[in-house]
C-alpha positions in Angstrom: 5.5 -2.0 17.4 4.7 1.2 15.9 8.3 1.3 14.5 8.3 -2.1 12.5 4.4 -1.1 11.2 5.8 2.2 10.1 8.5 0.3 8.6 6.1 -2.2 6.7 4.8 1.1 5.2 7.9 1.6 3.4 8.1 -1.4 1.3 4.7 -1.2 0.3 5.3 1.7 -1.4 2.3 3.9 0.1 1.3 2.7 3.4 -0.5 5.2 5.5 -0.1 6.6 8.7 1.9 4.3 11.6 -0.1 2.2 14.0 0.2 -0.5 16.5 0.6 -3.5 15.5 2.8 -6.4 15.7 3.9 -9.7 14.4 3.8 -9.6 10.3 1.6 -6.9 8.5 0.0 -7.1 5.4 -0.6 -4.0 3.4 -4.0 -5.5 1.1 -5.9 -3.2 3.4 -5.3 -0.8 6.6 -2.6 1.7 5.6 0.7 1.3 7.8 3.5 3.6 8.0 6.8 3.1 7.9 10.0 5.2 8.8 11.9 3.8 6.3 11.0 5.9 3.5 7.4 6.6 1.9 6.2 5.5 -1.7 4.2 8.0 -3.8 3.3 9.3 -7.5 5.7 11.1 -9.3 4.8 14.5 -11.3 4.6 12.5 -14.5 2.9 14.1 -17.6 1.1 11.4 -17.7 -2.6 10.7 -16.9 -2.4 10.7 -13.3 -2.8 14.3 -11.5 0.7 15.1 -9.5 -0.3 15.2 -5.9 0.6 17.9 -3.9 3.9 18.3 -2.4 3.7 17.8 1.8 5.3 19.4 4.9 6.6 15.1 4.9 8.2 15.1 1.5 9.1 19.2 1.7 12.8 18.0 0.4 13.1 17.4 -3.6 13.5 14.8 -5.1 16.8 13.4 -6.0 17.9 13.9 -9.8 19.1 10.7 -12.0 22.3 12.4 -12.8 22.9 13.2 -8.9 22.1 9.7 -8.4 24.4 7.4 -10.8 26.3 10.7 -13.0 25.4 12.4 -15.8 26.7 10.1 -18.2 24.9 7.2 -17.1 21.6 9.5 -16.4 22.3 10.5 -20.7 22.0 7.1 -21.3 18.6 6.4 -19.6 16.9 9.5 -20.9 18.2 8.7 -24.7 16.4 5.2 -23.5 13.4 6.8 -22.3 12.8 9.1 -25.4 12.9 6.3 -28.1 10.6 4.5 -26.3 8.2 7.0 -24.9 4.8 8.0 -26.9 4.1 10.5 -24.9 4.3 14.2 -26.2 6.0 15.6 -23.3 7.4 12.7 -21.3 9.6 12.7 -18.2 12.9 11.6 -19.7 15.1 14.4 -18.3 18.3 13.8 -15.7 16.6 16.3 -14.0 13.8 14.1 -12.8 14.7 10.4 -10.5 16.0 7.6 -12.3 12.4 6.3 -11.0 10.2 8.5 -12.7 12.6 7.5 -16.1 12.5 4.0 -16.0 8.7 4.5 -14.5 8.2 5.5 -17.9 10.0 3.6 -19.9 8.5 0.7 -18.2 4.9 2.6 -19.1 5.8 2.7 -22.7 6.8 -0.8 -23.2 4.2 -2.1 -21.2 1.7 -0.7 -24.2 3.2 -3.1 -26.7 2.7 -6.0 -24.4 5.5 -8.0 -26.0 3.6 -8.2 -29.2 5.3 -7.1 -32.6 9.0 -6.6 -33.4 11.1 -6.2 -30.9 11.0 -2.6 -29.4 14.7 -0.7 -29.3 14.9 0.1 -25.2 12.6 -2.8 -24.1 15.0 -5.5 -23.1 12.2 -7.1 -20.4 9.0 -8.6 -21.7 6.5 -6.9 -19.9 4.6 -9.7 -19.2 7.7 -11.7 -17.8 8.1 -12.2 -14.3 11.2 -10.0 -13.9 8.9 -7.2 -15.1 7.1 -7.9 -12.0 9.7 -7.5 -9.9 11.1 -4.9 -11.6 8.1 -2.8 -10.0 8.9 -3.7 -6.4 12.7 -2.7 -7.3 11.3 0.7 -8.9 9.4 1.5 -5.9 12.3 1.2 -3.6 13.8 3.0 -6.0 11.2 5.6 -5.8 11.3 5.9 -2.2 15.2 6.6 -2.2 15.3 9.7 -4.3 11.8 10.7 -2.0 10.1 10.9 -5.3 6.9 9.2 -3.4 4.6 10.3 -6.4 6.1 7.8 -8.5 6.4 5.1 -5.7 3.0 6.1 -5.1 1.6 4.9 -8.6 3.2 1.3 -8.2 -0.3 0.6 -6.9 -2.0 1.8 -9.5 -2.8 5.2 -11.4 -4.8 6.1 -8.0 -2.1 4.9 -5.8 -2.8 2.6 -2.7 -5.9 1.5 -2.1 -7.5 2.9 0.9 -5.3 5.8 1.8 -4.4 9.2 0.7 -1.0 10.1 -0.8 -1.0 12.8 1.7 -0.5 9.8 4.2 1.4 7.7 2.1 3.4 10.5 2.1 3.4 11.4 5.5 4.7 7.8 6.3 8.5 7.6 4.7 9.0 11.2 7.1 11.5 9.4 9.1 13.3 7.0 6.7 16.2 8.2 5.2 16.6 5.1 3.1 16.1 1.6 2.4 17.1 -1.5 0.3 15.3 -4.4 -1.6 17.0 -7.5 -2.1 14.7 -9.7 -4.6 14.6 -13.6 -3.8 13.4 -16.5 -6.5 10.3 -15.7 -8.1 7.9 -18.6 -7.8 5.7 -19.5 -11.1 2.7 -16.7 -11.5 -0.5 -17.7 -10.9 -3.8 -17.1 -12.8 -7.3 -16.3 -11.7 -10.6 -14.3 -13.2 -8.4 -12.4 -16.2 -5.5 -11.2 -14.2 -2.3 -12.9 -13.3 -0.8 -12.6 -10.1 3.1 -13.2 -9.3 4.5 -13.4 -5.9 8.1 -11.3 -5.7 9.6 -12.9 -2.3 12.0 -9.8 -0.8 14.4 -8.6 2.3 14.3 -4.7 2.6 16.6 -3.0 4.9 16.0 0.4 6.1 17.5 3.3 8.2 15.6 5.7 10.0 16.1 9.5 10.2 18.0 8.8 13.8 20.4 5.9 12.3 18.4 3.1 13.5 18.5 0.2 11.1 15.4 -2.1 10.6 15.2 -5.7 8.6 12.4 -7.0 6.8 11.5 -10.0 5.0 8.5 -11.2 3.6 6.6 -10.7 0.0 4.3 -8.4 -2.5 2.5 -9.9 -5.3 1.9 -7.8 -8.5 -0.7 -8.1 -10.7 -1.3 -7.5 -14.3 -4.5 -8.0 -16.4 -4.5 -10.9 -18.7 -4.8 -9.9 -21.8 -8.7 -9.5 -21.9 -10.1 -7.7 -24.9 -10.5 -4.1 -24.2 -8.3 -3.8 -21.2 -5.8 -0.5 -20.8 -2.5 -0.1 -20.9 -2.5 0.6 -17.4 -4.5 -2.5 -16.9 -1.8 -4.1 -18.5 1.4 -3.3 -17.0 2.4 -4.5 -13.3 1.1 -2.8 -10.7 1.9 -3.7 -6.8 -1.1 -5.8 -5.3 -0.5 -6.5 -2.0 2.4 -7.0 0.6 3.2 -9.0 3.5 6.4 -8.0 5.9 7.7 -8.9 9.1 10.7 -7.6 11.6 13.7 -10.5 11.3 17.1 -10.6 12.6 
């Protein structure tokens, strides 16, 4: 039991520390670790704080251009620069192809769709695929064990309810995993925000070869467009999820 609760962690993008547990686990509330791989913020010069590097996560992480090449890395930095406001952003092959399209995703997020078309922003950010574009980044994430930007899928202070140290702590034993998306259903609105379910399978193998199956859900949610909200407030941001152990 611990295993498939550790292994819930892993799709939630922070889950905490592994417990007992069995049947399907939601990750609203107790943190739940995973040995698939752990979610976390990425040192982004942005305005959330990098956390501090663990004995869990002691191993870099994984470069874009190590990742896909350096010519296909080129072409997501170039992508990430002409959309990026920030004066020192992370757009460098250097960095995971996370952390880039984390920020591209930032930046295009702050025009909310509104205006002329922005070069680099071929997803409305308000659009359902945005949404599960987040879940996608955090596996992502959690592949090139860059679990600071996994991390801040849930939010600029990261997963409710548990440290990033934890978080963290919880992807020690996965060495990787895999998201397959299913059909969205239509969002759903309530009190400002809108809410969209992203219906997924992950896979995952543990440090010792073992492979896991999961299916189940997250939803993401986004502020509405009320007067006054942020840009954070605005963009995606992982909710919830719920996961169980199939065949």
């Amino acid at each position: 039991m611990t295993a498939i609760r550790c292994l819930i962690a892993l799709p939630l993008l922070a889950l905490g520390a592994c417990g007992s547990g069995g049947g399907s686990a939601s990750t609203s509330g107790e943190a739940e670790a995973t040995p698939m791989v752990a979610a976390s913020a990425t040192p982004r010069a942005l305005s959330t704080p990098k956390p501090a590097r663990t004995a869990a996560a002691a191993a870099q992480p994984v470069s874009c251009a190590a990742e896909i090449g350096s010519a296909a890395a080129a072409k997501r930095v170039a992508i990430c620069r002409d959309v990026s406001p920030a004066t020192h952003p992370p757009c460098n092959a250097v960095n995971s192809c996370a952390m880039i399209e984390d920020e591209i995703a930032r930046s295009c997020a702050l025009f909310d769709g509104q205006g002329p078309a922005v070069p680099g922003c071929a997803v409305d950010p308000a659009s359902g695929r945005a949404a599960a574009d987040v879940v996608r980044l955090y596996y992502s994430a959690i592949n090139a064990r860059d679990y600071a930007t996994a991390w801040r899928q849930w939010g600029d202070d990261g997963r409710p309810g548990q440290t990033f140290k934890g978080f963290e702590q919880g992807f020690a034993k996965t060495r990787a995993t895999r998201v397959t998306i299913g059909t969205l259903p239509p969002a759903e609105g309530a009190a400002g925000s809108v809410y969209q379910t992203v219906p997924v399978t992950v896979e995952a193998t543990t440090a010792s070869g073992a492979r896991q199956r999961f299916a189940g859900s997250y939803v993401v949610r986004r502020v509405n467009g009320v007067d006054g909200a942020s840009a954070a407030q605005l963009r995606w941001h992982l909710q919830s999820a719920t996961l169980k152990p199939v065949a």
